[in-house]
C-alpha positions as CSV (number, residue, x, y, z in Angstrom):
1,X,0.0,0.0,0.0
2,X,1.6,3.4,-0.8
3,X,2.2,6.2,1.2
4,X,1.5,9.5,0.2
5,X,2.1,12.4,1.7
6,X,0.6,15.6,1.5
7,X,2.2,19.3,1.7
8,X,1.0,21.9,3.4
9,X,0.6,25.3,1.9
10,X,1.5,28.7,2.4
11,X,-1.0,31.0,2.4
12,X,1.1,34.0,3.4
13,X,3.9,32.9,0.7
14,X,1.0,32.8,-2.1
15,X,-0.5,36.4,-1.0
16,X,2.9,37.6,-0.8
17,X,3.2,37.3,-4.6
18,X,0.0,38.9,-5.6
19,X,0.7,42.1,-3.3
20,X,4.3,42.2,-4.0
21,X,3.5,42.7,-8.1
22,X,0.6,45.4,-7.1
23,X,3.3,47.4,-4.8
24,X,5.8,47.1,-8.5
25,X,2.8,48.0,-11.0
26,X,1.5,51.1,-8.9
27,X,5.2,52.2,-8.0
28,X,6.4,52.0,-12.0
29,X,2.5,53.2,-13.0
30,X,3.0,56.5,-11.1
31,X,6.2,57.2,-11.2
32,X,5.3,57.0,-15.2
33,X,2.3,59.2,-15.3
34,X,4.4,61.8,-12.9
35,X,7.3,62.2,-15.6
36,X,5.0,61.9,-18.8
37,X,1.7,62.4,-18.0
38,X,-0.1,65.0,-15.3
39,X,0.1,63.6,-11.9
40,X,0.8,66.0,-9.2
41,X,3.7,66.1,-7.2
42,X,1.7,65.5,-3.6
43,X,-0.4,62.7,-4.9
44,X,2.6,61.0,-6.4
45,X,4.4,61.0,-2.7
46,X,1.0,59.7,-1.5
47,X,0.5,56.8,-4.2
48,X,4.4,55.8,-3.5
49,X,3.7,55.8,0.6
50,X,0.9,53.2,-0.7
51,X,3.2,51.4,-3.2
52,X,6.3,50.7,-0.1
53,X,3.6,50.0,2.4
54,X,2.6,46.5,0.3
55,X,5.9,46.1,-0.6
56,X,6.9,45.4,3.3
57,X,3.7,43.8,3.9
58,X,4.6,41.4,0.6
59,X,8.2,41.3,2.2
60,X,6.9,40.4,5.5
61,X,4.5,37.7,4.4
62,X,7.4,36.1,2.4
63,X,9.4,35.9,5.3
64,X,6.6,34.0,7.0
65,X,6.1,32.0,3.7
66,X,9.5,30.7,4.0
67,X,9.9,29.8,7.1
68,X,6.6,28.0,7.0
69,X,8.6,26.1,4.2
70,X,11.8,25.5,6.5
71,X,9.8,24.3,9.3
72,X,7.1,22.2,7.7
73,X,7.9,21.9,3.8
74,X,5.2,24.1,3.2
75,X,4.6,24.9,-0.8
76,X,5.1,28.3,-1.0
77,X,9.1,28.6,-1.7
78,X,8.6,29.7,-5.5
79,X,5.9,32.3,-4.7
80,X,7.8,34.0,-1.7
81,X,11.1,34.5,-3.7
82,X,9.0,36.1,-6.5
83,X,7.5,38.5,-3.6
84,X,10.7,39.5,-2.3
85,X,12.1,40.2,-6.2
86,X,8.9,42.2,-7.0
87,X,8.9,43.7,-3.8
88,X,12.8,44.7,-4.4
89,X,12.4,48.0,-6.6
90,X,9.7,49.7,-4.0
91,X,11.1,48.8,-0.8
92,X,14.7,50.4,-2.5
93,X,13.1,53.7,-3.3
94,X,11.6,54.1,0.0
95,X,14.7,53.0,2.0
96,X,16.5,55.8,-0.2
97,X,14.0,58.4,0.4
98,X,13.9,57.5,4.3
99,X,17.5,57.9,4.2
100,X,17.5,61.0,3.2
101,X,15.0,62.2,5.3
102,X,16.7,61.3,8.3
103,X,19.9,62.3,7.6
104,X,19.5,65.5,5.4
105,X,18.6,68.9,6.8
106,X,14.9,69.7,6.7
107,X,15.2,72.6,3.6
108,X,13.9,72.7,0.7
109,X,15.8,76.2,-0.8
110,X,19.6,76.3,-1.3
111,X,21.8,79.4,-2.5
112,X,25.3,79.5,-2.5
113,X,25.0,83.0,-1.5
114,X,23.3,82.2,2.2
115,X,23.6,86.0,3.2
116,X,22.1,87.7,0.5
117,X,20.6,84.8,-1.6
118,X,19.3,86.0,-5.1
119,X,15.6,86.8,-5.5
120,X,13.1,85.7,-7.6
121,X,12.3,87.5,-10.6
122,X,8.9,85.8,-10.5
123,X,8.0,83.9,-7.5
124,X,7.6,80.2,-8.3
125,X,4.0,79.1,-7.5
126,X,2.8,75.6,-6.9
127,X,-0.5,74.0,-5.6
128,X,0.8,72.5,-2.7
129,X,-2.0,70.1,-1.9
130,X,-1.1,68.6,1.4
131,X,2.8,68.9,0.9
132,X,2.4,72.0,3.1
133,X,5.6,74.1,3.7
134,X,7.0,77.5,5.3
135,X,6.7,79.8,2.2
136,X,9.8,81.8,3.7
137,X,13.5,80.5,4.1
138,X,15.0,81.5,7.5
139,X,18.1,82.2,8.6
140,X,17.5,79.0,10.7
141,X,17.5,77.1,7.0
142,X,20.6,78.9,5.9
143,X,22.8,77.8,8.8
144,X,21.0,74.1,8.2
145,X,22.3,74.5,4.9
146,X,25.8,75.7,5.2
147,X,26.4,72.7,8.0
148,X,25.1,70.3,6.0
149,X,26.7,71.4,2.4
150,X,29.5,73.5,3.1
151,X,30.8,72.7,-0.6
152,X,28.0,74.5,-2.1
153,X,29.7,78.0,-2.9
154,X,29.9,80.5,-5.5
155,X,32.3,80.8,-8.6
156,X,34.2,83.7,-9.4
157,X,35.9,83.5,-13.1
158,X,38.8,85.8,-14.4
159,X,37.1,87.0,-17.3
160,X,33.8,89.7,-18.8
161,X,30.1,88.8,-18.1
162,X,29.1,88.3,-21.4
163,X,31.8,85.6,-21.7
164,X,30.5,83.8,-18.8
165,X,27.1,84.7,-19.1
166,X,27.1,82.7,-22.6
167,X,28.9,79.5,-20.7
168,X,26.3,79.8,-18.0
169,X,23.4,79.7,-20.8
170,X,25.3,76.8,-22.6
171,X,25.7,74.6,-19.3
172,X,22.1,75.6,-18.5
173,X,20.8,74.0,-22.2
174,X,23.3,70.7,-21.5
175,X,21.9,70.1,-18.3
176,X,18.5,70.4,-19.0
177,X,17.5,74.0,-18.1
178,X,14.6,75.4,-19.3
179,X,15.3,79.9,-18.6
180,X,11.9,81.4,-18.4
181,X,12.7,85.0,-17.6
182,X,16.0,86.9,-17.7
183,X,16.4,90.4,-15.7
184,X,16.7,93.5,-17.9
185,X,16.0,92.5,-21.0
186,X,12.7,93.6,-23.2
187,X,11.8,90.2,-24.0
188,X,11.9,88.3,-20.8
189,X,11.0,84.9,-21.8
190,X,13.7,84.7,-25.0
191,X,17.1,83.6,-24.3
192,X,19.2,86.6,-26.0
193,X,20.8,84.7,-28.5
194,X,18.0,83.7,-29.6
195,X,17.4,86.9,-30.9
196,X,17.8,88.3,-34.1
197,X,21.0,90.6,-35.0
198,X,20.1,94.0,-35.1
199,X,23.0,96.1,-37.8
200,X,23.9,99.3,-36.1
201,X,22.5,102.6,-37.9
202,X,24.2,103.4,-41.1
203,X,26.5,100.3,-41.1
204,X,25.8,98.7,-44.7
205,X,28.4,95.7,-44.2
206,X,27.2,94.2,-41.0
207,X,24.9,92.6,-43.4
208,X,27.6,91.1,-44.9
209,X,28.9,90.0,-41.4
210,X,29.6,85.9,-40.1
211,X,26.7,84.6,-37.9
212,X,29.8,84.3,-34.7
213,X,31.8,87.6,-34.3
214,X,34.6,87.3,-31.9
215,X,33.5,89.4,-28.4
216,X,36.4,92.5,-28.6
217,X,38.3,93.9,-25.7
218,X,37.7,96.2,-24.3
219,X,33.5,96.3,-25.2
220,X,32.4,99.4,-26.6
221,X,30.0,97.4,-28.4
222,X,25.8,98.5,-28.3
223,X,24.3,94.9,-28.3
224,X,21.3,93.5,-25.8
225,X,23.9,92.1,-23.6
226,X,26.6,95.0,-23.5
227,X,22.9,97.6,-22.5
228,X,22.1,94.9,-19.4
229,X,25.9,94.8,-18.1
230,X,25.8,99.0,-18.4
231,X,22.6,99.1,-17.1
232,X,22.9,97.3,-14.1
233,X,26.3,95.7,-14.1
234,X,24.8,91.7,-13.8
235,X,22.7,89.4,-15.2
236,X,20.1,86.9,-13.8
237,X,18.6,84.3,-15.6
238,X,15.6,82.2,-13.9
239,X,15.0,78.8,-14.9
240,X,13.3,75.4,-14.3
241,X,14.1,71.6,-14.6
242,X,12.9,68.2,-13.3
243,X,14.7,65.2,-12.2
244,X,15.5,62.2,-14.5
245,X,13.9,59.6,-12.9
246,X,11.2,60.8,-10.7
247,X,10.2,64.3,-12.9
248,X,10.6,66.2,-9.5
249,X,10.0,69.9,-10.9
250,X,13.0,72.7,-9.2
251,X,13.2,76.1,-10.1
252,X,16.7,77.7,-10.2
253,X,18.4,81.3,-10.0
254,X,21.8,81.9,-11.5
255,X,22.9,85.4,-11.0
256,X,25.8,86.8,-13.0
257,X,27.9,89.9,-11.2
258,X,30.8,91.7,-12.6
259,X,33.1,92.6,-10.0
260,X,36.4,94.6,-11.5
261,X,38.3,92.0,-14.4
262,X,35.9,89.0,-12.7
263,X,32.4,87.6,-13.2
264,X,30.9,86.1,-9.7
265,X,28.0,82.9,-10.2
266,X,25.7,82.5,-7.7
267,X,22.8,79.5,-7.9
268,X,19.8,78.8,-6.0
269,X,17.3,76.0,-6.4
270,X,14.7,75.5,-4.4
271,X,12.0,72.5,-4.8
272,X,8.7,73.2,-5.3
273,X,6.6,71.0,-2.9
274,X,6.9,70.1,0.8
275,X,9.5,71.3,3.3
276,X,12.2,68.5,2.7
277,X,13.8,68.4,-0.8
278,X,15.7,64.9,0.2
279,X,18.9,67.0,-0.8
280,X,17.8,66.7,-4.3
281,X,18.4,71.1,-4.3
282,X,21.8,70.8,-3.4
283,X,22.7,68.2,-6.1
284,X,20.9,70.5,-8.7
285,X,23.4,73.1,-7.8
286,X,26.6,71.1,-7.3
287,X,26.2,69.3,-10.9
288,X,25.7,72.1,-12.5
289,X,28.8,74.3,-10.8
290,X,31.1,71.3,-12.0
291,X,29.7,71.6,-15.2
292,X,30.4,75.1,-15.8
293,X,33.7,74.9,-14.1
294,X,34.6,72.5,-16.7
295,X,33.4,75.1,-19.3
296,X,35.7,77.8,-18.3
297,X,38.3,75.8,-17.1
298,X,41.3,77.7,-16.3
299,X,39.6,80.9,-16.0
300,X,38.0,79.9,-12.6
301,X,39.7,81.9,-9.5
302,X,39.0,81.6,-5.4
């Protein structure tokens, strides 16, 4: 007569699989329709807090799943370790974000000039749903801000504005920058070399002229750029971007200021929702100094 013998199985371990691929599906699902569609900022925080919270439940299930397969030979094994892989991409984001929660400085604004930190040329607006923040930065934020990033300071380059200015635009289009207003200029909303060449009265061969003229020295020139640096000896340009992966939306300030034969570079980025930015500001800022440092390598000074 034969024997047969019959496994147990794991409930937990079977349940662990089902909510471990809903926690991947809503965490990929958002995190799409934030960066290509029109999800809010707020409700994608929310629908993420949703998406780790079944991911530990699915990792916590699997556990139980597996051990009821180590004790007992439970069936189960298969559809645990599936959980736990599912599970894997959720439970990484929000050990990530939970890490830099706890560990970063509650800010959400950066400026590498924490005295007299650049204004706005128009204040950045955002319905902040229930990502709820202090709408003013405080000089408690500042000193937060210098202890935690003490790297985060501003350039000075041996060299005009114009010639920086024009690196600073460049960097700004390689990393992603999208300039919405610039201070002093007619046409707030166009980058200035964007704009048509105007000839100078009674010049009949600047028609004739290349579409790159060599900036002379000294400037006695009478273009857009040379009537901003007369008029009120800097330049600031205003600007947004988002993040790569997660389409978190930042608005930046770079401010230009000619100071005898130098140019000085401030930046400030400030997130637009909630008071925490996760340090996401100060990277904004730090990328893009190394970047134009490597544009005007060797003209950079302390």
């Amino acid at each position: 007569m034969a024997i047969r013998f019959d496994r147990p199985v794991s409930s937990a371990a079977h349940a662990s699989r089902l909510i471990g691929a809903f926690s991947l599906v809503l965490a990929l699902a958002v995190l799409i329709a934030h960066r290509f569609g029109g999800l809010a900022t707020p409700y994608l925080v929310l629908l993420l807090v949703v998406a780790v919270g079944c991911a530990l439940l699915a990792a916590l299930l699997a556990a139980v799943g597996l051990r009821s397969l180590w004790v007992s030979g439970a069936e189960g094994g298969l559809a645990a370790l599936a959980a736990l892989i599912y599970a894997a991409f959720p439970l990484a984001l929000g050990a990530l974000a939970a890490e830099r929660y706890l560990t970063l400085p509650e800010i959400y604004d950066v400026s590498t000039d924490p005295v007299a930190a650049p204004d706005w040329l128009s204040p950045p607006k955002a319905d902040q749903i229930w990502l709820k923040r202090n709408p003013l930065v405080t000089p408690e934020d500042r000193e937060r801000q210098m202890a935690a990033y003490p790297e985060l300071t501003g350039r000075r380059y041996e060299g005009a504005l114009d010639r920086v200015l024009e690196a600073v635009r460049k960097v700004a289009k390689q990393s992603g920058y999208t300039i919405v207003r610039s201070s002093g200029t007619s046409e707030p909303d166009r980058d200035l070399e964007d704009r048509p060449a105007r000839p100078a009265p009674g010049d009949d061969a600047v028609s004739d002229a290349p579409g790159l003229i060599p900036v002379p020295t000294p400037r006695p020139y009478d273009d857009d750029v040379a009537k901003l640096i007369r008029g009120a000896n800097g330049v600031t340009l205003q600007a947004t971007t988002r993040t790569l992966v997660l389409g978190l939306r930042f608005d930046i300030l770079i401010r230009l200021r000619e100071e005898a034969e130098t140019t000085f570079v401030d930046i400030r980025v400030a997130s637009r929702y909630g008071q925490h930015d996760l340090g996401f500001s100060a990277e904004i800022a730090g990328d893009y100094l190394k970047a134009l440092d490597a544009e005007l390598l060797g003209i950079a000074g302390g």
